[in-house]
C-alpha positions in Angstrom: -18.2 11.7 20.1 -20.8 9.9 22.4 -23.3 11.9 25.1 -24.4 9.2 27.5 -26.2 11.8 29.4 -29.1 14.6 29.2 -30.2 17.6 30.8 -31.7 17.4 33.8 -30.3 13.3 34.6 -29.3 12.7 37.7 -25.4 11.5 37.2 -23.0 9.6 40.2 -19.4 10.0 39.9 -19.0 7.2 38.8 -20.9 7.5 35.4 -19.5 8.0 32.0 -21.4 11.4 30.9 -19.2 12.4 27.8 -16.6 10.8 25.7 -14.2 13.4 23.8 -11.9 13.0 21.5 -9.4 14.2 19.1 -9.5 13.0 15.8 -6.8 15.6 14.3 -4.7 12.0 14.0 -5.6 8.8 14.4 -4.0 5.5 15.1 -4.2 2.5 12.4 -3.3 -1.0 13.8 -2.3 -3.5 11.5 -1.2 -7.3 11.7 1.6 -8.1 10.4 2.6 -11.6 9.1 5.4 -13.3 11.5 7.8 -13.6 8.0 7.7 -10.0 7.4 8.7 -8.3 11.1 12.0 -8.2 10.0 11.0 -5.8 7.7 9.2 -3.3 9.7 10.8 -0.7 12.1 9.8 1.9 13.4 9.3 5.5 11.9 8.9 3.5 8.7 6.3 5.4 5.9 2.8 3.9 5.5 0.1 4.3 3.1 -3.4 3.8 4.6 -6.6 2.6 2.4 -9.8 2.3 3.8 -12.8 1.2 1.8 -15.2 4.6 2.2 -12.5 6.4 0.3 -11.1 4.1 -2.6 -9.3 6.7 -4.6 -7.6 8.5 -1.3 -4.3 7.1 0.4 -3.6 8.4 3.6 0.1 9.0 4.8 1.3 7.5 7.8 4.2 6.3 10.3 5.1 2.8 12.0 5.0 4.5 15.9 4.9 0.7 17.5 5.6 -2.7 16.8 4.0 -5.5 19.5 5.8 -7.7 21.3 3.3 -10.5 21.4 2.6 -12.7 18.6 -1.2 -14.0 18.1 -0.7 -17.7 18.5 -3.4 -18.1 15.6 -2.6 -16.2 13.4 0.7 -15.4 13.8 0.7 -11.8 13.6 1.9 -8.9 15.4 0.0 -5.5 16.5 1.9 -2.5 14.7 0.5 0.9 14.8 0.6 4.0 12.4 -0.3 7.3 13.4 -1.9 9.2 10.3 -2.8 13.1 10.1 -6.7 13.5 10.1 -6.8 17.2 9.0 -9.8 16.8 6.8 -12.0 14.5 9.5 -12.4 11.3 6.9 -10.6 8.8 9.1 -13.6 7.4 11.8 -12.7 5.2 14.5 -13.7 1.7 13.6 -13.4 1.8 10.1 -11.1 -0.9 8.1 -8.0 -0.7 6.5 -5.3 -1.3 4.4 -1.9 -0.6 5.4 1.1 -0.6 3.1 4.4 0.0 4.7 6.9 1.0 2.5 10.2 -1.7 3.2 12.3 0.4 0.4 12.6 1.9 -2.2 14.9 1.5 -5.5 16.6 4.4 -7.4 16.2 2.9 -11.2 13.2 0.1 -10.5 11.2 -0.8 -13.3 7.5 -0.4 -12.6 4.5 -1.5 -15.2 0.9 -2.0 -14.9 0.2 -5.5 -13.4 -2.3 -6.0 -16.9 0.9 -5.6 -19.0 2.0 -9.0 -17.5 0.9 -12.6 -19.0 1.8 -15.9 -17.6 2.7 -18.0 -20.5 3.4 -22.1 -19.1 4.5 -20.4 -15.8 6.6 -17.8 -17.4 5.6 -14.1 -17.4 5.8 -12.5 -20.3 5.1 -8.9 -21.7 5.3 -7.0 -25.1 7.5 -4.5 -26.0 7.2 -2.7 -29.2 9.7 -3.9 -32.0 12.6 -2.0 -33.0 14.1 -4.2 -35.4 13.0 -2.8 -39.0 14.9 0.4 -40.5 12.0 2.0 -40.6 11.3 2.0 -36.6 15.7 2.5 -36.1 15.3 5.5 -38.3 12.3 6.7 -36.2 13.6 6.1 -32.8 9.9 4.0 -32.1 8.0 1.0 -33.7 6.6 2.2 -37.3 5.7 -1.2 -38.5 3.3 -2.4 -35.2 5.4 -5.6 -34.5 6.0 -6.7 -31.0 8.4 -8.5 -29.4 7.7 -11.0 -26.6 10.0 -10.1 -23.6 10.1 -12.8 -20.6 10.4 -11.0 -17.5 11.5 -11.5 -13.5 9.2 -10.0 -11.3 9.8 -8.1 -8.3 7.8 -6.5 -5.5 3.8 -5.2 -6.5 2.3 -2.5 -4.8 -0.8 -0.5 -5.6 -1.7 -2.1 -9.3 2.3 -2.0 -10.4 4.9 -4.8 -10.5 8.5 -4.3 -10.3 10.8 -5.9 -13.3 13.6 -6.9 -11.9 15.3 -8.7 -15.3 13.4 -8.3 -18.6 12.6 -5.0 -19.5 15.4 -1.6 -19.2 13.8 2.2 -17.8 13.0 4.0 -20.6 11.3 1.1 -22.9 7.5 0.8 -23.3 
């Protein structure tokens, strides 16, 4: 990645001629808030954003979890390796790391648009099923809607959990 010498240069042991590396997989370190280590662990799945390649999320592991917290900002080093097959990744680059804590069988996910705050409730619209005309259709016919207030979960990657609010299956 880096020729610090050229042909014909004298060189002393002691010089740095060549650095080599192998960029098949790469490490990402992260901070990670003091509040949320109890969270992490390793072998844990990561997904890795960096700004050169908005639409791309890379796949990654928790492989370490410092010991040391930074006394300013009260973080901790964790590190994810991530497979580089393609050669995108560059050392250097930021990131965004996402580590996935868990995952729910049956969770509720909609687009964080579909949610309004209404006097410090959120709020979202469901179609109405109400008429006879939308119970005999199995849908809303007539183009009412009904205002559902919602509990909100965790949000991750432009979708919010509903926890309370909203069943799977409606729109």
């Amino acid at each position: 990645v880096s020729r610090l010498v050229n042909l014909g240069e004298m060189a002393e042991p002691s010089n740095t001629l060549f650095t080599v590396m192998n960029l098949s997989s790469v490490w990402v370190e992260a901070n990670v808030y003091e509040k949320d280590l109890a969270r992490i662990r390793n072998g844990q799945a990561a997904e890795i954003r960096v700004n050169s390649y908005p639409e791309r999320v890379f796949s990654g592991k928790v492989t370490y979890i410092g010991d040391l917290l930074d006394p300013d900002s009260r973080t901790a080093k964790i590190r994810c390796v991530v497979s580089n097959s393609t050669g995108l990744l560059k050392p250097e680059m930021f990131a965004t790391v996402s580590i996935i804590t868990s995952k729910r069988a049956g969770a509720v996910l909609i687009a964080k648009e579909a949610i309004l705050d209404e006097a410090g409730k959120k709020v979202v619209f469901t179609p109405c099923l109400d008429c006879e005309e939308d119970k005999k259709a199995g849908r809303s016919v007539c183009g009412s809607y009904d205002k559902r207030e919602v509990v909100l979960g965790a949000a991750h990657d432009g979708k919010v959990e509903v926890a309370r609010g909203i069943e799977p299956g409606e729109e």
